[in-house]
LODO-278746 format. One record per atom (N, C-alpha, C): residue in three letters; x, y, z negated. Coordinates in steps of 0.05 Angstrom, whole numbers, padded with zeros to 5 digits, always signed. Atoms other than C-alpha are relative to their C-alpha. Layout:
ALAXYZ;...
% end
This chain:
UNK+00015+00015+00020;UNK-01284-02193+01063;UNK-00003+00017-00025;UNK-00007-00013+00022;UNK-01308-02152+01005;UNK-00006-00026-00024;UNK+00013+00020+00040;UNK-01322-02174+00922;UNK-00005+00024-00010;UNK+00022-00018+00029;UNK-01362-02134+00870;UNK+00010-00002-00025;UNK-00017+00000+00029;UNK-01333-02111+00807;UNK-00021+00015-00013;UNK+00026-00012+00015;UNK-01386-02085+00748;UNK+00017+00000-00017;UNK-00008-00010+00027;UNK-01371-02051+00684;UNK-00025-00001-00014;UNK+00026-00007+00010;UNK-01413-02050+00628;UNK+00007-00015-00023;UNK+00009-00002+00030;UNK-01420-02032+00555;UNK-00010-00019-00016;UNK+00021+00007+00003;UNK-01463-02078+00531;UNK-00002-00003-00030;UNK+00015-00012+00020;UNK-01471-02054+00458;UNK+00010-00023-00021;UNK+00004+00028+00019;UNK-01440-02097+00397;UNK-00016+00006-00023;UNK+00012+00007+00013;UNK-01479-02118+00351;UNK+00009+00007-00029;UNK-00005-00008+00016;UNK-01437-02096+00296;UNK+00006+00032-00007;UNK+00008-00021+00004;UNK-01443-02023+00315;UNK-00030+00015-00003;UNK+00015-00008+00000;UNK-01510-02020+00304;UNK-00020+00001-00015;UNK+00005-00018+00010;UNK-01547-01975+00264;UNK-00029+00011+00003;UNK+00024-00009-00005;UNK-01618-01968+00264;UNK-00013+00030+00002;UNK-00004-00018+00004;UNK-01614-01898+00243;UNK+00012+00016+00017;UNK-00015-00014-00018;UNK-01569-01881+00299;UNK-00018+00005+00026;UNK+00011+00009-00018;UNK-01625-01905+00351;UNK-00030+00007-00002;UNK+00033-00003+00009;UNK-01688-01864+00331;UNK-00018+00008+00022;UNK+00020-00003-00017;UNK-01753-01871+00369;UNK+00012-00034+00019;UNK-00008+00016-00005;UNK-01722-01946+00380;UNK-00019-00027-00008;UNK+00023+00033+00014;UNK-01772-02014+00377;UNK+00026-00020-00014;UNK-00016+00014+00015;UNK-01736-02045+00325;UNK+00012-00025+00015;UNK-00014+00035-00014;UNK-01731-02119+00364;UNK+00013+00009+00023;UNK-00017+00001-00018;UNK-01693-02086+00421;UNK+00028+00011-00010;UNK-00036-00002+00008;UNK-01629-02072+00370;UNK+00002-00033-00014;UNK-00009+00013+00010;UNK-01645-02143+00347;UNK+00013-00030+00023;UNK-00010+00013-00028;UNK-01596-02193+00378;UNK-00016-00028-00007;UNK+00026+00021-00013;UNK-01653-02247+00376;UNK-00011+00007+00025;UNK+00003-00007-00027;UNK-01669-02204+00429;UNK+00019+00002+00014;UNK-00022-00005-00009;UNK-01614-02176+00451;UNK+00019-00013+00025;UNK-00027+00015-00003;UNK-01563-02232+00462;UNK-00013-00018+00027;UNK-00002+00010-00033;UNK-01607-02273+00519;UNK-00011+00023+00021;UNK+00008-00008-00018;UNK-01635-02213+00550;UNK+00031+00017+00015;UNK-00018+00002-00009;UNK-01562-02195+00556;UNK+00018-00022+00023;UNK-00015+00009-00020;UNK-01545-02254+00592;UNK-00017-00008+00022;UNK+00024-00008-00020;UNK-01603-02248+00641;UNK+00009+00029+00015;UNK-00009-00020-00011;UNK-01579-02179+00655;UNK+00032-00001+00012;UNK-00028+00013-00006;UNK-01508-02202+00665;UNK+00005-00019+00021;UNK+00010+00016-00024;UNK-01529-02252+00708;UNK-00012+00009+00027;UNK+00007-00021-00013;UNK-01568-02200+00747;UNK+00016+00007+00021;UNK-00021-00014-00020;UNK-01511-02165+00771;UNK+00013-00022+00023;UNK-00012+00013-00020;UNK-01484-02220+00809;UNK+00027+00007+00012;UNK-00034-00016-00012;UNK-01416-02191+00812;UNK+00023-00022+00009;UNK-00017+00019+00006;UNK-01353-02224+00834;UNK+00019-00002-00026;UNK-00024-00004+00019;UNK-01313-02199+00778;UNK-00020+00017-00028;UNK+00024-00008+00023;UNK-01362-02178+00708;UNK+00023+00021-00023;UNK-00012-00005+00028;UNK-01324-02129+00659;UNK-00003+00018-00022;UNK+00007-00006+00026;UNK-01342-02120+00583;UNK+00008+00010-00007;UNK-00012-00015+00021;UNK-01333-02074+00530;UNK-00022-00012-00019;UNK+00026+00014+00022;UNK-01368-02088+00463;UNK-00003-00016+00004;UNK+00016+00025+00007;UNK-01367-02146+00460;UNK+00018-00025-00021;UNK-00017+00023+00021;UNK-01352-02197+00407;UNK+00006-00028+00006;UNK+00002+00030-00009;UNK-01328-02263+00401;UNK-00019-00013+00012;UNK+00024+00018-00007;UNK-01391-02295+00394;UNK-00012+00003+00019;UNK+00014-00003-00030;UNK-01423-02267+00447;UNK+00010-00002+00021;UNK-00011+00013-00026;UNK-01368-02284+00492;UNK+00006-00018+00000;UNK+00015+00035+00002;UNK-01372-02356+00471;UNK-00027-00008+00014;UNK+00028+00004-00019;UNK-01448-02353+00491;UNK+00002+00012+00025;UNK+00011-00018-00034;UNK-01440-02310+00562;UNK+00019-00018+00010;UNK-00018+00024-00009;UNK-01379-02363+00574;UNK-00010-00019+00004;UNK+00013+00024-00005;UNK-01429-02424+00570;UNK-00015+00001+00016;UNK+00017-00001-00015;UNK-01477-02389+00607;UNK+00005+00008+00029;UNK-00014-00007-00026;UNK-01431-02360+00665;UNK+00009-00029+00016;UNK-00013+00024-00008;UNK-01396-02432+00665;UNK-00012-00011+00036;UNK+00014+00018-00020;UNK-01453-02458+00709;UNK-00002+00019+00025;UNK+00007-00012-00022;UNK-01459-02402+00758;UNK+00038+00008+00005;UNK-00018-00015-00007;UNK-01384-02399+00770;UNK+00022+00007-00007;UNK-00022-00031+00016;UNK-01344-02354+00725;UNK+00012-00016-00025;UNK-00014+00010+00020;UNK-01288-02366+00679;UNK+00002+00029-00009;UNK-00008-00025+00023;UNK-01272-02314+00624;UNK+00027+00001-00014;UNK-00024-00001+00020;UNK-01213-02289+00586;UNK-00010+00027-00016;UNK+00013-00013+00019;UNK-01228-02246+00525;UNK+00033+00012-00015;UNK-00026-00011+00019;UNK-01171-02194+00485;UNK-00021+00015-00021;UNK+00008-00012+00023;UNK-01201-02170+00414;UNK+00014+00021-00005;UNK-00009-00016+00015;UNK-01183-02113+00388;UNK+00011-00002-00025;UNK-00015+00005+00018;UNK-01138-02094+00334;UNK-00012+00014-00027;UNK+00017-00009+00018;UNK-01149-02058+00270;UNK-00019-00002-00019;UNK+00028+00015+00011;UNK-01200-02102+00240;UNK-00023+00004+00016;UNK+00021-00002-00008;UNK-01249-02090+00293;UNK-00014-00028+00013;UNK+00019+00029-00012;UNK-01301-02152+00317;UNK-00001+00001+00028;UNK-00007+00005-00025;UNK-01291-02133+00386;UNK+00003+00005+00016;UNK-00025-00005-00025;UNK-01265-02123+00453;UNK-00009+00000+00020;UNK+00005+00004-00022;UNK-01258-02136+00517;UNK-00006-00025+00024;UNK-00001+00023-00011;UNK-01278-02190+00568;UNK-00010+00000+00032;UNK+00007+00003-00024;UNK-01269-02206+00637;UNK-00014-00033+00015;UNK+00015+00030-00009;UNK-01310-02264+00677;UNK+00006+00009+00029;UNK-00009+00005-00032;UNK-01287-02280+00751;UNK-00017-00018+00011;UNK+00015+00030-00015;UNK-01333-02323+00802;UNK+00033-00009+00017;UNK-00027+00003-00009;UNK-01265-02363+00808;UNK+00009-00012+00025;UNK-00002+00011-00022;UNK-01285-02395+00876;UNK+00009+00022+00015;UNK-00004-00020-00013;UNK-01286-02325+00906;UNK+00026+00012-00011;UNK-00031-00022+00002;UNK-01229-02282+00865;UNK+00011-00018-00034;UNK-00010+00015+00018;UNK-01192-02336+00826;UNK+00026+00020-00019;UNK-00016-00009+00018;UNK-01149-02306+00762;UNK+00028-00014+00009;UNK-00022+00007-00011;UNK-01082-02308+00775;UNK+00024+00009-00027;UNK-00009-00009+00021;UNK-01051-02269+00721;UNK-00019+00011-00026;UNK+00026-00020+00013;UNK-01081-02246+00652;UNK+00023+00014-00023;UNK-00018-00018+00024;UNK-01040-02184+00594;UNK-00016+00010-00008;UNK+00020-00014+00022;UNK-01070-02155+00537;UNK+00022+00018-00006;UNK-00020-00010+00004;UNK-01035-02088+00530;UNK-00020+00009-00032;UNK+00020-00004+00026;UNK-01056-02063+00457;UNK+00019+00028-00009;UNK-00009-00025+00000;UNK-01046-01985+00454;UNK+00015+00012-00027;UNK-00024-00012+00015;UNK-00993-01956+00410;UNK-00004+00026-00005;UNK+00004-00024+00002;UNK-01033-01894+00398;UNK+00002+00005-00028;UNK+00010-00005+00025;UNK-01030-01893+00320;UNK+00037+00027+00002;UNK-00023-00014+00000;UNK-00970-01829+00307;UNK-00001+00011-00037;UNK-00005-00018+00030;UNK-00949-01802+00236;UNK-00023-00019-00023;UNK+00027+00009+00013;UNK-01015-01813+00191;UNK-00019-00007+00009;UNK+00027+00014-00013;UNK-01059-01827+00241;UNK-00004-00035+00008;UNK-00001+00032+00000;UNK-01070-01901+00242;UNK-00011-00016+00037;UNK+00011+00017-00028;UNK-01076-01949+00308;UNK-00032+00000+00010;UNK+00029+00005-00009;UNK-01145-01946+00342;UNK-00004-00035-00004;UNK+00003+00026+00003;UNK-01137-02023+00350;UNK-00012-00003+00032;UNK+00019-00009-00033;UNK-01168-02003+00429;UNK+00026-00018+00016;UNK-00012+00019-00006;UNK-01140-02054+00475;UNK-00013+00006+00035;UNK+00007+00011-00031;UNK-01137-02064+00556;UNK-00002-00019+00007;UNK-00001+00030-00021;UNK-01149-02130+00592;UNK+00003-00003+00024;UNK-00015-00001-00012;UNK-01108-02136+00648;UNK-00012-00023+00018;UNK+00006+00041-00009;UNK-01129-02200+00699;UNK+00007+00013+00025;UNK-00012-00002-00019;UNK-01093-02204+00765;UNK-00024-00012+00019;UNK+00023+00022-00015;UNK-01150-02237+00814;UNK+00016+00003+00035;UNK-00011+00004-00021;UNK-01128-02256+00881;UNK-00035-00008+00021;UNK+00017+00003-00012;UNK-01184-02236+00935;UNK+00008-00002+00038;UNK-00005-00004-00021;UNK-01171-02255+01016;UNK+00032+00009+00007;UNK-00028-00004+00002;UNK-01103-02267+01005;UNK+00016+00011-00002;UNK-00021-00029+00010;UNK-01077-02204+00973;UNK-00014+00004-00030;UNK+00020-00004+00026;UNK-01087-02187+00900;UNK+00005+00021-00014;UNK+00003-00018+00008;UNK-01112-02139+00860;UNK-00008-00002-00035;UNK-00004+00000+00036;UNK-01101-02122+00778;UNK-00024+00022+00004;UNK+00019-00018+00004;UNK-01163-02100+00746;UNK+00002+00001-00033;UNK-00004-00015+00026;UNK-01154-02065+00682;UNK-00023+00009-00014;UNK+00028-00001+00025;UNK-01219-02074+00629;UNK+00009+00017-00022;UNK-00010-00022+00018;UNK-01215-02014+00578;UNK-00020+00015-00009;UNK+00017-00022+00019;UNK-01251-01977+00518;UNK+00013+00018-00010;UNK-00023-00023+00012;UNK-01221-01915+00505;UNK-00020+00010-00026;UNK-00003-00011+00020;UNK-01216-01880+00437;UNK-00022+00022+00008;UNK+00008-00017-00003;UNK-01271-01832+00431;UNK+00012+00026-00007;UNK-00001-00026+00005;UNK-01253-01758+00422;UNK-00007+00031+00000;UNK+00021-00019+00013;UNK-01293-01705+00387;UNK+00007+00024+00023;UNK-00011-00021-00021;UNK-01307-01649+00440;UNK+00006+00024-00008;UNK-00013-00022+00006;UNK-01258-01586+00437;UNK+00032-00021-00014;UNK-00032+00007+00011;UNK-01196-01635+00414;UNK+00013+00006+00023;UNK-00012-00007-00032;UNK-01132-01607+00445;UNK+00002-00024+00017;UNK-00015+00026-00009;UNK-01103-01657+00497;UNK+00023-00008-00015;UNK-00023+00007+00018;UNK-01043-01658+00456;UNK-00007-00028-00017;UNK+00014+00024+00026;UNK-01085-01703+00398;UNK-00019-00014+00018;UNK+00021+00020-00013;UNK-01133-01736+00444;UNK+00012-00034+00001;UNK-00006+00019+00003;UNK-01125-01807+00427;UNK-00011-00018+00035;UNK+00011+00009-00033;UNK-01166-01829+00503;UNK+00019+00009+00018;UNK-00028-00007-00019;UNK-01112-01789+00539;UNK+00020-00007-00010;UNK-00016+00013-00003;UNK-01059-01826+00507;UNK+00002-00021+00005;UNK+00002+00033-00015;UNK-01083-01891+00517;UNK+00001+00002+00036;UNK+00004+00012-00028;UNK-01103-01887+00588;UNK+00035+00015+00024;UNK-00026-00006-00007;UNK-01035-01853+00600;UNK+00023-00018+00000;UNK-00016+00012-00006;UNK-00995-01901+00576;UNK-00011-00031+00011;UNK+00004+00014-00015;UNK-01042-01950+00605;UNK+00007+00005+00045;UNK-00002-00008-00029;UNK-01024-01920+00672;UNK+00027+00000+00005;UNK-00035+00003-00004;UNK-00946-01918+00661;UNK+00007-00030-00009;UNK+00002+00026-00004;UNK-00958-01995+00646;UNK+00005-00015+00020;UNK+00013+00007-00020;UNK-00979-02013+00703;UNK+00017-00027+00016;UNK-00026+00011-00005;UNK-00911-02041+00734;UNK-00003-00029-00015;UNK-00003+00022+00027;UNK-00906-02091+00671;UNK-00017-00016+00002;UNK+00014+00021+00005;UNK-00974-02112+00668;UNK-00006-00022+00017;UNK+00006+00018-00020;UNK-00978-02138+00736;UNK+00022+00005+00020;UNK-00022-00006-00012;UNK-00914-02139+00769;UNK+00001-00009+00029;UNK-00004+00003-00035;UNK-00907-02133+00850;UNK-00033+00002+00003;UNK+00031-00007-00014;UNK-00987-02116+00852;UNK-00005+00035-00007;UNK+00004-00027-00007;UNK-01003-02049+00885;UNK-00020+00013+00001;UNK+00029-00013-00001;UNK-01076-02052+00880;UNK-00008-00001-00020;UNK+00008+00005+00042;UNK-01104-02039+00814;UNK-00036+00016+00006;UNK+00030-00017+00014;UNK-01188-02021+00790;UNK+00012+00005-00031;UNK-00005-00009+00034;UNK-01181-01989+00724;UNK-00028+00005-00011;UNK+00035-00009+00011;UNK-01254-01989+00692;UNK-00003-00002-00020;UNK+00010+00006+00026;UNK-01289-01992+00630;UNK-00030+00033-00018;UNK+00017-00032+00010;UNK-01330-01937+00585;UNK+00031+00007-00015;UNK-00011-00017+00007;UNK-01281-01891+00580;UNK-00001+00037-00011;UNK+00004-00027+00017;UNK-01314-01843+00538;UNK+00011+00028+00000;UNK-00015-00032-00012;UNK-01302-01779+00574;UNK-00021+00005+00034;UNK+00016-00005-00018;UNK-01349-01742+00625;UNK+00023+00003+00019;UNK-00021-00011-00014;UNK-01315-01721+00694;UNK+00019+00022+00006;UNK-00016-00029-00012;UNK-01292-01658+00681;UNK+00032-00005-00028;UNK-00027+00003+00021;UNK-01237-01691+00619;UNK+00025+00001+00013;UNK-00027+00007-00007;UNK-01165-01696+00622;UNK+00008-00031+00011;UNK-00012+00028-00003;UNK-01167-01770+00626;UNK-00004-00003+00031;UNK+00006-00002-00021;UNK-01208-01766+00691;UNK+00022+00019+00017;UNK-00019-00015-00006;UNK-01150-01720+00710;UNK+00023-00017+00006;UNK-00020+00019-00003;UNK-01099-01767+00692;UNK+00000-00014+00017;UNK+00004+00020-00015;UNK-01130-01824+00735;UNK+00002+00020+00033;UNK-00001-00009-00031;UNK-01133-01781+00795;UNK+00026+00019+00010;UNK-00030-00003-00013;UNK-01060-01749+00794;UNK+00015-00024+00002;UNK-00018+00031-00016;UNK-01040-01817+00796;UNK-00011-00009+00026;UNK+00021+00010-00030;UNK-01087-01828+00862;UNK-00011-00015-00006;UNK+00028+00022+00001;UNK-01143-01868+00837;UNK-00021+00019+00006;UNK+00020-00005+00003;UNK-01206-01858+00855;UNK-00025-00011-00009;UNK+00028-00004+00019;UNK-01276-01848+00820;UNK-00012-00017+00023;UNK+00020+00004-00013;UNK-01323-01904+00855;UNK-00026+00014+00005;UNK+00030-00015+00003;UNK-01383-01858+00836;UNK+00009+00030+00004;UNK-00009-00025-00006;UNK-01348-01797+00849;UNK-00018+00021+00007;UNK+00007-00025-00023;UNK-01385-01765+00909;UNK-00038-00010-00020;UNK+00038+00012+00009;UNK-01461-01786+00854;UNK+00008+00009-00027;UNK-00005-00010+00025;UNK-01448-01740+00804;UNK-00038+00002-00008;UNK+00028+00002+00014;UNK-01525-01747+00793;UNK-00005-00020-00017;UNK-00001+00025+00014;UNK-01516-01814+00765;UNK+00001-00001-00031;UNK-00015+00005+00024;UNK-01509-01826+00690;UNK-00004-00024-00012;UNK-00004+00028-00005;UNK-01490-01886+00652;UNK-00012-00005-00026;UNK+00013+00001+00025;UNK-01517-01870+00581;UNK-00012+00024-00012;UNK+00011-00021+00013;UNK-01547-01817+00540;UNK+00010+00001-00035;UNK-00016-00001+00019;UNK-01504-01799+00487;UNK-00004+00027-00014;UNK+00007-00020+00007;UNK-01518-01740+00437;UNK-00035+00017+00013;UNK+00037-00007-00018;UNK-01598-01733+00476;UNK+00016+00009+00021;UNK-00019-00006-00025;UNK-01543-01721+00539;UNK-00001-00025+00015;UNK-00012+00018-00021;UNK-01548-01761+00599;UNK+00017-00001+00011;UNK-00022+00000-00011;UNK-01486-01772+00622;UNK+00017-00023+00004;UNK-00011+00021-00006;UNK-01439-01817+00659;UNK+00029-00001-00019;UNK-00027+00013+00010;UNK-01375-01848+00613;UNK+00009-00024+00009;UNK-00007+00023+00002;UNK-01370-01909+00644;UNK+00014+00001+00036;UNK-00013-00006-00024;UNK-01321-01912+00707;UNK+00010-00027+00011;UNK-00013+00014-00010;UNK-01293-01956+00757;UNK+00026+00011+00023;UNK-00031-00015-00022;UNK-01226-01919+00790;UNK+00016-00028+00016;UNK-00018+00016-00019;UNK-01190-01956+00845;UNK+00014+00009+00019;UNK-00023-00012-00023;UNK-01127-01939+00890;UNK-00011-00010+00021;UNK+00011-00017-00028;UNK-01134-01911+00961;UNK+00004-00028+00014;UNK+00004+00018-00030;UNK-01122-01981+00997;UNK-00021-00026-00017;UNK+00026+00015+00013;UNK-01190-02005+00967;UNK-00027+00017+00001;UNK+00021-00019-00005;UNK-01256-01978+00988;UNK-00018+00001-00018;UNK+00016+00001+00024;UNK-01310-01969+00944;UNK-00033+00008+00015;UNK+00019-00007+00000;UNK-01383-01979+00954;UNK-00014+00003-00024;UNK+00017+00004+00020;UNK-01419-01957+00895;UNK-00032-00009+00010;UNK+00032-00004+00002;UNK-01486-01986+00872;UNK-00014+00018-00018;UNK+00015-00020+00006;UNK-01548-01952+00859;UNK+00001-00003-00036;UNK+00000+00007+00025;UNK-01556-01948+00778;UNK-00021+00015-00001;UNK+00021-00007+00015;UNK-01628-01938+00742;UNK+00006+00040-00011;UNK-00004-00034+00012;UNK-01639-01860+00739;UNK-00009+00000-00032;UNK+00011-00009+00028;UNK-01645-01845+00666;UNK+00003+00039-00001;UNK+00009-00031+00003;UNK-01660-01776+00633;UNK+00019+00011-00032;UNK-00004-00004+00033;UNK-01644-01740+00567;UNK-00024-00028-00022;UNK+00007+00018+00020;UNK-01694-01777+00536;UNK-00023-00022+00005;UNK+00000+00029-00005;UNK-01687-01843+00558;UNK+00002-00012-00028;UNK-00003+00005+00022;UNK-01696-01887+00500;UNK+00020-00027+00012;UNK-00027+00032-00014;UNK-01631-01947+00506;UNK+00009-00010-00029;UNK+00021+00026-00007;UNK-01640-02000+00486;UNK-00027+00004-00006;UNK+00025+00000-00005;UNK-01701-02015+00520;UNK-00007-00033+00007;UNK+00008+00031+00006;UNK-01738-02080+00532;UNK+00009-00011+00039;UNK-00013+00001-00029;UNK-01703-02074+00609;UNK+00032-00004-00002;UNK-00024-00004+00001;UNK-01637-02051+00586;UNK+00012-00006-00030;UNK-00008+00016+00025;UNK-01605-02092+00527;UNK+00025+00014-00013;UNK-00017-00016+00018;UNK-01553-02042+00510;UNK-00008+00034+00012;UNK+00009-00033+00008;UNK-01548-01957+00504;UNK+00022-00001+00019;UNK-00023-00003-00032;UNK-01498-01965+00569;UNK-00024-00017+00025;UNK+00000+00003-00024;UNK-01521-01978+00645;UNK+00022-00014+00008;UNK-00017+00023-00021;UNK-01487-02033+00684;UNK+00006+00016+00019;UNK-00010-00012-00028;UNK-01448-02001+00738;UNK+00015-00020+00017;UNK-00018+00018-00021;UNK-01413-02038+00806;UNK-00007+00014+00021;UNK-00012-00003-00026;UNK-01383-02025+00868;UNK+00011-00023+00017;UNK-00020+00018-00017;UNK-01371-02064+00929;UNK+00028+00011+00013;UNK-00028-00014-00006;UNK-01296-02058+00944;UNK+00004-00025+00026;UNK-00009+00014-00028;UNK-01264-02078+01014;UNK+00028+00009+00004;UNK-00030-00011-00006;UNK-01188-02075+01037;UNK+00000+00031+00024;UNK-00002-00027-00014;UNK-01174-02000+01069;UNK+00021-00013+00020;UNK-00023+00003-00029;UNK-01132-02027+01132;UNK+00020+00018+00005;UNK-00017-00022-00008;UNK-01115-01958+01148;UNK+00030+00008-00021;UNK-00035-00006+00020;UNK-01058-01948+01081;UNK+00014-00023+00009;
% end
């Protein structure tokens, strides 16, 4: 029996910057637009399991009223730091009912450098009577050429990975996804795969998930251990100069999902 897990960006409203978004139709950064073509696109996906980055309260108040009816319950962890917002997972709870939910909240601030406030959402779902922890996560951006030593994204998803135990205790199957702000050739992508996860989009390195710096490129991942298969879906080819948000795509991220199935063979 499989279920469908989706990641996806979908752009808060308090990072945004008209100025940052040039050659942009003004009403597709405004969330008059925005906010229901968001939950039209959200809806879209039809996933069993939906999980957010960027996103704020409010808007997970509204995608909560609007999931209600097709399904899906939500749990939401904010970020720290003074930031507006976070992370949020939605379950179709007939199919992969929540079972557990931890908010780990990263401990990356050292010396003078202050807390990111960057947060994981943890939810245990129980699919075909075995269950699996899926780990929602925005990593810390970091400027390219920082060593690994200072990379604030490789300490989070590090000690999100030496977590693991804690957050969901006696579960062996874990997805780890989110925009984790890092192409595939980083350290973090490193990290995730000496622990044995694998990249759902791996073997589609043509794919990308946003266009960042006039760079198409994928940051947004869904990793899952070896006794979990992974079908990726197809995602909207974009280019260098894709304009995002568009009057299709309601944030400057691509929705990504994979159908996952139990591996028998591990």
């Amino acid at each position: 029996m499989t279920f469908t897990v989706a990641s996806y960006n979908i752009l808060a409203d308090g990072y945004i910057n008209a100025a940052w978004y040039p050659g942009i139709d003004p009403q597709f950064l405004d969330p008059a637009h925005r906010h229901p073509a968001l939950l039209a696109r959200i809806a879209q996906l039809a996933a069993d399991v939906v999980c957010l980055q960027e996103i704020e309260s409010d808007v997970y108040w509204l995608l909560a009223e609007h999931l209600a009816s097709r399904g899906y319950e939500g749990k939401y962890a904010g970020k720290g730091a003074g930031k507006a917002d976070g992370c949020a997972t939605f379950a179709r709870v007939a199919a992969v009912p929540f079972r557990t939910v931890r908010i780990l909240h990263y401990a990356d601030g050292s010396g003078t450098q202050p807390h990111s406030g960057n947060v994981a959402l943890v939810t245990a779902v129980e699919q075909a009577g075995r269950q699996v922890a899926i780990a929602n996560t925005h990593l810390k951006w970091d400027p390219p050429g920082t060593p690994p030593a200072k990379q604030l994204g490789l300490r989070q998803m590090r000690e999100l990975l030496d977590a693991r135990a804690g957050l969901a205790p006696g579960c062996a199957s874990w997805i780890i996804c989110g925009d984790l702000n890092v192409t595939a050739q980083s350290s973090v992508v490193q990290a995730l795969q000496t622990a044995d996860l694998a990249d759902a989009y791996g073997g589609r390195p043509e794919l990308a998930s946003c266009v960042a710096n006039g760079k198409a490129k994928r940051i947004d991942y869904l990793f899952h251990t070896a006794d979990l298969r992974a079908r990726p879906m197809d995602v909207p080819a974009i280019h260098d100069q894709t304009l995002l948000p568009s009057r299709k795509e309601p944030s400057d991220h691509l929705p990504i999902t994979a159908e996952f199935d139990w591996n028998l063979e591990t």
